[in-house]
C-alpha positions in Angstrom: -11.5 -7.1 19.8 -8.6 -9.7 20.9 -5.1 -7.6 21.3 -4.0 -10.4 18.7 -6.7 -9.6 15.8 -5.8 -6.1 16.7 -2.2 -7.2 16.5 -3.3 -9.0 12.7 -4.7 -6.1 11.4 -2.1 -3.6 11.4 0.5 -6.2 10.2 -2.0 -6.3 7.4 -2.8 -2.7 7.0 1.3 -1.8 6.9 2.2 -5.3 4.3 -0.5 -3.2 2.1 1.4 0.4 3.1 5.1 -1.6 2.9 4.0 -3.7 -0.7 3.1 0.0 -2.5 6.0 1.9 -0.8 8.4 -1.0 -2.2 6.5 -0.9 -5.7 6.6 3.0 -6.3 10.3 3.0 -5.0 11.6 0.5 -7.0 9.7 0.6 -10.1 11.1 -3.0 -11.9 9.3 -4.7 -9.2 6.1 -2.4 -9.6 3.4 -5.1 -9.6 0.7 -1.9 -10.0 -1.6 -0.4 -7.4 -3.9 -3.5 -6.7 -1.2 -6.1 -7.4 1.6 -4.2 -4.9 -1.6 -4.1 -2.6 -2.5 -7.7 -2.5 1.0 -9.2 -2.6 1.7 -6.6 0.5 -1.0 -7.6 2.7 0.1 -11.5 2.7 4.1 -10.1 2.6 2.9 -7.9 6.2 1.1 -11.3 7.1 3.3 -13.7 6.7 6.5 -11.0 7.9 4.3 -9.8 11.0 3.7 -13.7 11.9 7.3 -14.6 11.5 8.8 -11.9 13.8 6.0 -12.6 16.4 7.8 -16.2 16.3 11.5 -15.3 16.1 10.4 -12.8 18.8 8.3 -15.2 21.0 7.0 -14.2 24.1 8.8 -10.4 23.4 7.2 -7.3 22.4 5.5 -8.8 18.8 4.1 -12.0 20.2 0.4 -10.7 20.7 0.8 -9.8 24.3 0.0 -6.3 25.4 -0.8 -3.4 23.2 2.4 -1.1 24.1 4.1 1.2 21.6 6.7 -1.2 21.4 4.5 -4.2 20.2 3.0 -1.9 17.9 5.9 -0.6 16.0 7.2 -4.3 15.9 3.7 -5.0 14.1 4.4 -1.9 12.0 7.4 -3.1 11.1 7.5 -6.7 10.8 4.3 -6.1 8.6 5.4 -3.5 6.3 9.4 -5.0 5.9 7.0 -8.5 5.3 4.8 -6.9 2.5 8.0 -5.1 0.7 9.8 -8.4 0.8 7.4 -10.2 -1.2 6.7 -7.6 -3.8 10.5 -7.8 -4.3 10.2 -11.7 -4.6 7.4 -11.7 -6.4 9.1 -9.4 -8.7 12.1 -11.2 -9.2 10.4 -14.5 -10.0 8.2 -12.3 -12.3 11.1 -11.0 -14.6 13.1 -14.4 -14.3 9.8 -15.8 -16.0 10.0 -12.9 -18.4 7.2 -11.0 -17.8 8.6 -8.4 -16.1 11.0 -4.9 -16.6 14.2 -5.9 -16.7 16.3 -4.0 -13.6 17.6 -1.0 -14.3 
């Protein structure tokens, strides 16, 4: 396995971590178990992809497999799947269908 699917997955696996953290934490933007899961794992995709560009050829662009390119994955992924259930939350009760904030 490519150090950049490796590099994929856990940008993945920590948007799904980072999108329920966000949910249970901040319970207006709670999009439910399933829903915080889904929106997290494109939030840690797109977030993980982004700081592997703003990075570029540093620690996060899919070059070696050092604890340092890992914890950017970690990072960029699970900051990139909270984001999005934040978003998505916002847009949600804008549209009314949502909690309004506390």
């Amino acid at each position: 396995m490519s150090s950049g699917t490796l590099n994929l997955i856990i940008q993945l696996v920590a948007g799904a971590v980072g999108g329920n953290v966000a949910g249970n934490a901040m319970k207006q933007f709670d999009l439910g178990t399933f829903g915080n899961s889904i929106a997290g794992i494109v939030g840690g995709g797109i977030g993980g992809q982004l700081l592997s560009m703003a990075l570029g050829s540093g620690a996060a662009a899919g070059g070696g497999m050092d604890v340092g390119s890992i914890v950017a994955q970690i990072a960029g992924g699970g900051v990139g799947g909270g984001a999005l259930i934040v978003i998505i939350g916002l847009i949600r009760q804008m549209m009314g269908g949502g909690t309004a904030a506390a």
